[in-house]
C-alpha positions in Angstrom: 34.6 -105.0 -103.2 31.7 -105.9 -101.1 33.3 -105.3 -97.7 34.3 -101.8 -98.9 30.6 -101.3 -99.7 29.5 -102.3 -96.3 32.4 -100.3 -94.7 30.7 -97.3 -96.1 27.4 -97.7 -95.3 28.5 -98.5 -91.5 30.5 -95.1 -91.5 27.5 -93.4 -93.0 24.9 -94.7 -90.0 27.4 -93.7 -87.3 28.0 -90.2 -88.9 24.0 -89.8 -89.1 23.5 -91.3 -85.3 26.3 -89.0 -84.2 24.2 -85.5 -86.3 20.9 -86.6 -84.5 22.9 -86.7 -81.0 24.3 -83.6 -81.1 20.9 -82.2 -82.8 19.2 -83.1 -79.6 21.4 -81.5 -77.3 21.3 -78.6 -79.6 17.6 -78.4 -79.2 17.8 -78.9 -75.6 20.3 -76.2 -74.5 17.5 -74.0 -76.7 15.1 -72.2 -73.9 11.7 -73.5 -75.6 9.0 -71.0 -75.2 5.1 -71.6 -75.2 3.5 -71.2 -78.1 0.6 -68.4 -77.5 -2.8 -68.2 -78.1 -4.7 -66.3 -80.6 -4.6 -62.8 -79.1 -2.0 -63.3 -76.1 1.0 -61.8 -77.8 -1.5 -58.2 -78.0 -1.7 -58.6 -74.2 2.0 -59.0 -73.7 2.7 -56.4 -76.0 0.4 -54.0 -74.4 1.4 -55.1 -71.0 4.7 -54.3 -72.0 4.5 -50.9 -73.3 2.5 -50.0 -69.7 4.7 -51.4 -67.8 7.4 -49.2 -69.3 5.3 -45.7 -70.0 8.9 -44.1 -69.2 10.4 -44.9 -72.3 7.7 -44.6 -75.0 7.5 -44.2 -77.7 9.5 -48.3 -78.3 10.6 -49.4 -81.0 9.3 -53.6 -82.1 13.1 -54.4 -81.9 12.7 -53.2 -77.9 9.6 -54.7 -77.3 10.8 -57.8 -78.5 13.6 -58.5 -76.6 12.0 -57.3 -73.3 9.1 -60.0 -73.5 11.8 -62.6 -75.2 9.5 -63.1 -78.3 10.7 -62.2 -82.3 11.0 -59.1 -83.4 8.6 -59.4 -86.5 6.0 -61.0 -84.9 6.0 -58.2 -82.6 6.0 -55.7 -85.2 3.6 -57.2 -87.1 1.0 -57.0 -83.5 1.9 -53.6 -83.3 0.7 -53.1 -87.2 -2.9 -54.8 -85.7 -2.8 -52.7 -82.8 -2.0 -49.7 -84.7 -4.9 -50.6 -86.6 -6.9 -51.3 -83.7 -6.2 -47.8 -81.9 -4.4 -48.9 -79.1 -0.9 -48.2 -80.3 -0.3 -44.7 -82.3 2.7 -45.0 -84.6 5.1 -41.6 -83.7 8.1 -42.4 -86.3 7.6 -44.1 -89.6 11.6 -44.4 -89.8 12.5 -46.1 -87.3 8.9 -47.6 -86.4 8.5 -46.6 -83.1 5.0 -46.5 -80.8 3.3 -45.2 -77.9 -0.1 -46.1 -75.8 -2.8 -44.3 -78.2 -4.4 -42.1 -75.1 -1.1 -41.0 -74.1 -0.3 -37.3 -74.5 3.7 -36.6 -74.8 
């Protein structure tokens, strides 16, 4: 009965061995981004909606994707500037914002 035992616990170490490999290589074919500073993601945000003054007012889902960072994070920055009087919100459904000294 032993050797069955042993069996086992040898097919349960190369299973886990063989999860942590292909883990890895998971996490490496991931791009890994920096993480940001308190602050930086208002400057990318704002850099952003500049850069692209031809299609205010953005939604955060646009925003997003064109600086590569998540969606909520971005919405919850545009919340702060919002608050901050940078960013005006135009649309409450769908959330979408423009530059606050802007006139459309």
């Amino acid at each position: 009965m032993q050797g069955k035992r042993e069996g086992a616990k040898v097919a349960a170490k190369a299973g886990k061995a063989k999860s942590k490999a292909n883990g890895s290589k998971a996490r490496k074919a991931k791009q890994v981004q920096a993480r940001l500073r308190p602050g930086q993601l208002e400057g990318l945000v704002l850099g952003y909606m500049k850069k692209h003054k031809g299609q205010l007012p953005v939604s955060p889902t646009t925003v997003a994707h064109g600086i590569n960072r998540s969606s909520g994070a971005v919405a919850n920055c545009l919340g702060r500037l919002e608050q901050a009087k940078k960013v005006r919100l135009i649309d409450k459904r769908p959330r979408r914002y423009d530059l606050a000294g802007r006139k459309n």
